[in-house]
C-alpha positions, 0 to 999 in steps of 0.5 A, a space after each residue: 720127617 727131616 727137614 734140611 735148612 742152611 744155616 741162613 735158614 736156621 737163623 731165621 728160624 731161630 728169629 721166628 721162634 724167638 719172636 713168636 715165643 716173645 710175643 705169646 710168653 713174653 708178658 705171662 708170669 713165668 707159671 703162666 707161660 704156655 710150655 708147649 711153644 717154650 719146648 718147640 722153641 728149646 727143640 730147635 736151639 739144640 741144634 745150634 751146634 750143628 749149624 755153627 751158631 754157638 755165638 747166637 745160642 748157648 746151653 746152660 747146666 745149671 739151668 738145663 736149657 738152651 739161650 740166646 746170647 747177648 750177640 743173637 738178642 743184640 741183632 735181633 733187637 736192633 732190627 726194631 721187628 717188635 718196635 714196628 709191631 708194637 707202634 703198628 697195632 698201638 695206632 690201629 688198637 686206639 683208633 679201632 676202640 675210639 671208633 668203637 666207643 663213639 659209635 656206642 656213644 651215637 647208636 647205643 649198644 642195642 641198635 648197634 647189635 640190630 645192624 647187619 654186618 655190613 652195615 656196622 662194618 662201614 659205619 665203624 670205617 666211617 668213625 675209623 677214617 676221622 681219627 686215622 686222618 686226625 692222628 696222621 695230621 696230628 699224632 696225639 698232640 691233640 688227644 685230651 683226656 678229661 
């Protein structure tokens, strides 16, 4: 199969995948990583020449491996794609968990698990929405740990 991508589309993949692999690999210790996505991503930079993007993506001898520069990350970054993920899924992460503590607090596990879906659907929303009001009121200025 052959696929034809412009060159603005080209960079966008290359975001994509640098992205994507950040966000699989990026906190695995490196005989940790998941080599499957490192060589999809490796693919698709060896086209870089092709498509003029030798200020973005370099090969390296030494290494035998394809890299984005300095310039490529230096954009990437500065786009805050990953700042804005990560405070996104802090806020729902801390709400979802409080939510999931007080309601085992309050039911206990045994009759939490006898609930139907639904139910422990909503009764976790409830628990969701007074700490989503409180956190958008307040962020944690008043979250106290004892």
């Amino acid at each position: 199969m052959k696929i034809n991508v412009t060159k603005k589309q080209y960079k966008l993949l290359m975001e994509m995948l640098f992205a994507g692999n950040w966000l699989i690999n990026g906190h695995r210790l490196p005989d940790e990583r998941l080599d499957d996505y490192e060589q999809l991503e490796q693919h698709f930079l060896s086209f870089f020449k092709e498509f003029h993007m030798d200020d973005y993506i370099e090969y390296d001898d030494k290494h035998n491996s394809y890299f984005h520069t300095r310039k490529f990350e230096d954009e990437f970054f500065g786009k805050e794609y990953i700042e804005d993920y990560d405070e996104d899924t802090f806020w729902e992460e801390l709400i979802s968990r409080l939510a999931l503590r007080d309601m085992v607090r309050d039911y206990g596990p045994e009759q939490i698990n006898t609930m139907d879906d639904i139910t422990r659907l909503e009764k976790k929303f409830e628990y969701e929405e007074k700490y989503n009001r409180e956190f958008e009121e307040n962020g944690l200025e008043k979250l106290i740990i004892k």
